[in-house]
N, C-alpha and C positions, 0 to 999 in steps of 0.2 A: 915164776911170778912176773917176768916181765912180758910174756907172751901175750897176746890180744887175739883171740879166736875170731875168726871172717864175721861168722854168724852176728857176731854182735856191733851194732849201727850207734848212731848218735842222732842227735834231732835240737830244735833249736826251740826254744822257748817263750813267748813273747804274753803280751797285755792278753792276747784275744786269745791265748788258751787257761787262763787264769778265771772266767768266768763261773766255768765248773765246779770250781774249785773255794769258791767264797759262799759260807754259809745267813741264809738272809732268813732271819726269822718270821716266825706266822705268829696271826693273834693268839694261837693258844703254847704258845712260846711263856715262858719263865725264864730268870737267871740262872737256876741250871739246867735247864732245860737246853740253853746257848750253850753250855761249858763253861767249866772251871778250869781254870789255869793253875796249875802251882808253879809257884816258882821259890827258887833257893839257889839267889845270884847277888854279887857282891860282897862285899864285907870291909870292916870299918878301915881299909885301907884303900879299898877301891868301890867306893859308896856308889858313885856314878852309875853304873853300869845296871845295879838295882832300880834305879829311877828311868833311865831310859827303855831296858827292857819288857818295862812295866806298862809305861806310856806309851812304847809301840802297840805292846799286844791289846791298850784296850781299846788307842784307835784303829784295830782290824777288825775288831768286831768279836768281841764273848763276852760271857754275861756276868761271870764275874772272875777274879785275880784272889788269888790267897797266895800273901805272901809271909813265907818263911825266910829268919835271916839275923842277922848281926842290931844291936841296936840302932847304930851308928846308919846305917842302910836303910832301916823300919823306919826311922823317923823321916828322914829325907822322902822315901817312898809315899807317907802318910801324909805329908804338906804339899806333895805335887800333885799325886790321887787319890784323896781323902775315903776313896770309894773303897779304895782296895782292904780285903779283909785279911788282919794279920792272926787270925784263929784257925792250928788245923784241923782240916777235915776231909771229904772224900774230891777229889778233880778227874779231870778225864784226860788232863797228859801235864809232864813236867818240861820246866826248862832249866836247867841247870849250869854252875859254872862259871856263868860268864863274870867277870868282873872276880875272880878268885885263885888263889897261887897254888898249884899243889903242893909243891915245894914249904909254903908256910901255913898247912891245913892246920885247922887245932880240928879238937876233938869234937866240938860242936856241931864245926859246919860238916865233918867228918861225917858225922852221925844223919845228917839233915840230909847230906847227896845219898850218901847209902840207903837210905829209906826211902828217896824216890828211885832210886834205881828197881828197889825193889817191889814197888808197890804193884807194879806189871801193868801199869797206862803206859801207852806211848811218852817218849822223851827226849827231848831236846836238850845236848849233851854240847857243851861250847868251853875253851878254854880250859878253867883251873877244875874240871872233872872229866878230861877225856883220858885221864890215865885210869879212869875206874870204869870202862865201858866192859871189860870181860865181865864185872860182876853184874850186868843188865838181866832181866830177867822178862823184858817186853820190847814190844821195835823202838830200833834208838834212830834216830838222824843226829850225826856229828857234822860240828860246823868248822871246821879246822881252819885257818890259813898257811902257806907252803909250811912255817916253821912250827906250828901247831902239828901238822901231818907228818911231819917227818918224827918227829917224836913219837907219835902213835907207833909209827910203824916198826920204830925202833924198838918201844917196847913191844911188839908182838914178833919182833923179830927172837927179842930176847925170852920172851917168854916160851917160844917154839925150838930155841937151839941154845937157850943158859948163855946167848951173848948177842949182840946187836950186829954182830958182825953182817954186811950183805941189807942193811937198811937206808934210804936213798938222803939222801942230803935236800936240805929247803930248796938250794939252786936247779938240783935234776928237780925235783918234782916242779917249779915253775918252767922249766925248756920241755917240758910233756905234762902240763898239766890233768888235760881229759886220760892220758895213760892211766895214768899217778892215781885218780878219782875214782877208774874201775877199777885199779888192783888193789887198792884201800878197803872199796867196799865189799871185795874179794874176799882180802885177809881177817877184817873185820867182823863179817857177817853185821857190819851195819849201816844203813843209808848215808850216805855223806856227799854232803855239801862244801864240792871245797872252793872257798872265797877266793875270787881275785876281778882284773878287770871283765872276765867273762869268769862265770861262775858255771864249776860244771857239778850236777849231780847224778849220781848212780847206786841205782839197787845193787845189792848182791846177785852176779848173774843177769841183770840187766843192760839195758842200752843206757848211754849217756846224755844226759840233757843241757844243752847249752844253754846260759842263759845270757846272754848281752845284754849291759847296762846303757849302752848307749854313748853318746859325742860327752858327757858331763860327765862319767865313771868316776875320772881322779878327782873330782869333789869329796868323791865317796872314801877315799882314803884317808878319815879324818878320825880322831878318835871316839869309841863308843858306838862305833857307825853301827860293826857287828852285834853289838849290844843290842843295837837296836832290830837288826834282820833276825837274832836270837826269839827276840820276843811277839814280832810279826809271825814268824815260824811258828811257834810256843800257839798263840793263840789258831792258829789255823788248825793243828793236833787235836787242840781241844773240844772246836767245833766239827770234826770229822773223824770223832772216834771210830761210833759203830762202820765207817767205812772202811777205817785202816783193820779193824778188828774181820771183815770182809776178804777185802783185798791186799792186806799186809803189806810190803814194801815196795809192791806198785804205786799206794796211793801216797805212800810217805816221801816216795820221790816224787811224784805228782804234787804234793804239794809244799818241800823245800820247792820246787823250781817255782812254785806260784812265789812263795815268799823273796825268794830273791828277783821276782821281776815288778813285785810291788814294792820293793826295795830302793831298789832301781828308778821306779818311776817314781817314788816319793822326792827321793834324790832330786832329782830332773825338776821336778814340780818346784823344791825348796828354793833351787839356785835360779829357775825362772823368774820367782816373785823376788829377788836380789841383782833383777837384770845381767843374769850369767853370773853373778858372784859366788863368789868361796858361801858353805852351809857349816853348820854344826850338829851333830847327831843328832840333837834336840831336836832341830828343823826337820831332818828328814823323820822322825819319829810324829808330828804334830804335822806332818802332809800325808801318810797315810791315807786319814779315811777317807780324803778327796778322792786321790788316785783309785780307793776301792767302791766309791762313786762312779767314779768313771766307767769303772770296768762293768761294775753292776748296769750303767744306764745302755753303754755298747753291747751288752749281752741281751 
């Protein structure tokens, strides 16, 4: 497990390979026609995370948001994007998790992650449902940070030998992160994105993708941030299904790495208009579409 075969390379990620990668609709374009996003994040103890993930993915660009969720969360979600529709129905990828304890699941939201896992759209898998990625049943991107990943691993440690024993601790996997990110998505059989000042992601079997946030990164350490790269992710899924349904876990590393470099530059953009100052999730969620302005007008 801890062996890194020659064959496999790494490569660095930036604005100006992200242009590919953002879908820009035609005149005979509809609201689903862009993609539906589902999502089923937060709950009435951690509401936030619902509102922000929400607000990233619709300024990335889809056509529409159904959001599934706790009341406490729906409403919150419903007075910041009145747009979003909380009726289910069919989407073309999930985001799941974020803002949620597995530790204190009830049977609700239970029931609500379970049924996107199941649904077989791609999915975006963060936080309080990365202990339920065995039961996936479509390509997943996990979005872990070191102490989120160590946990995963532990439990697939344990689920492959009835004990955790030989699973890495948060500290090793931050002292070799890029290691840590292919033998994840190794053991996993899932795309994962693991967060930190350089964000690396990797297909099962693939090369690793760096992504550098840039001179501002530790802004980015702020709470909800991932909430928000959750839901940039989420909406990028859902405008690039028939591609990943194509290319499979090429293009879902293709494009977490878009998502965390427009992440990234949302970041950068938020604390520029603060002349270098500290940002709040919110902000880098509400710079967005600029930064995918950007990229669109350079490409």
């Amino acid at each position: 497990m801890t062996h890194e075969p020659a064959q496999r390379q790494s490569r660095e990620w930036t604005l100006s390979d992200c242009g590919e990668w953002i879908a820009v609709p035609g005149a005979g374009d509809d609201k689903y026609s862009r993609g539906v996003l589902g999502v089923v994040t937060g709950s009435d103890e951690y509401p936030g995370a619902a509102v922000l993930g929400v607000e990233a993915a619709t300024r990335t660009g889809v056509g529409m948001v159904r959001y599934v969720g706790d009341d406490v969360p729906s409403r919150l979600v419903l007075e910041r994007r009145p747009e979003t529709v909380t009726a289910v129905g069919r989407v073309q990828a999930w985001l799941i998790g974020s803002g949620m304890d597995a530790a204190h699941r009830d049977p609700a939201n239970a029931a609500r992650l379970r049924a996107a896992l199941a649904d077989g759209v791609p999915c975006v898998v963060d936080a309080g449902a990365l202990d339920l990625i065995a039961e996936e049943h479509a390509p997943v991107v996990i979005t872990p940070h070191y102490r989120e990943l160590a946990r995963v691993l532990a439990g697939d440690a344990a689920r492959a030998s009835g004990g955790g024993a030989g699973a890495p601790s948060a500290e090793k996997i931050a002292a070799d992160a890029r290691g840590w990110a292919r033998r994840a998505a190794d053991a996993t059989g899932a795309t994962v994105l693991l967060k930190g000042h350089v964000t690396h992601v990797c297909a099962p079997g693939g090369e690793v993708i760096d992504v550098c946030t840039g001179p501002d990164a530790g802004w980015l350490a702020t709470a909800g941030s991932g909430d928000a790269l959750g839901g940039i992710l989420g909406a990028l899924l859902a405008t690039h299904a028939d591609r990943i349904a194509a290319e499979g876990h090429d293009a879902l590393a293709a494009l977490a790495a878009t998502a965390a470099a427009l992440h990234g530059a949302a970041g950068a953009r938020a604390s520029a208009a603060r002349a270098g100052g500290p940002i709040a999730a919110l902000d880098v969620a509400e710079h967005v579409a600029t930064v995918v302005g950007d990229v669109l007008s350079a490409a």
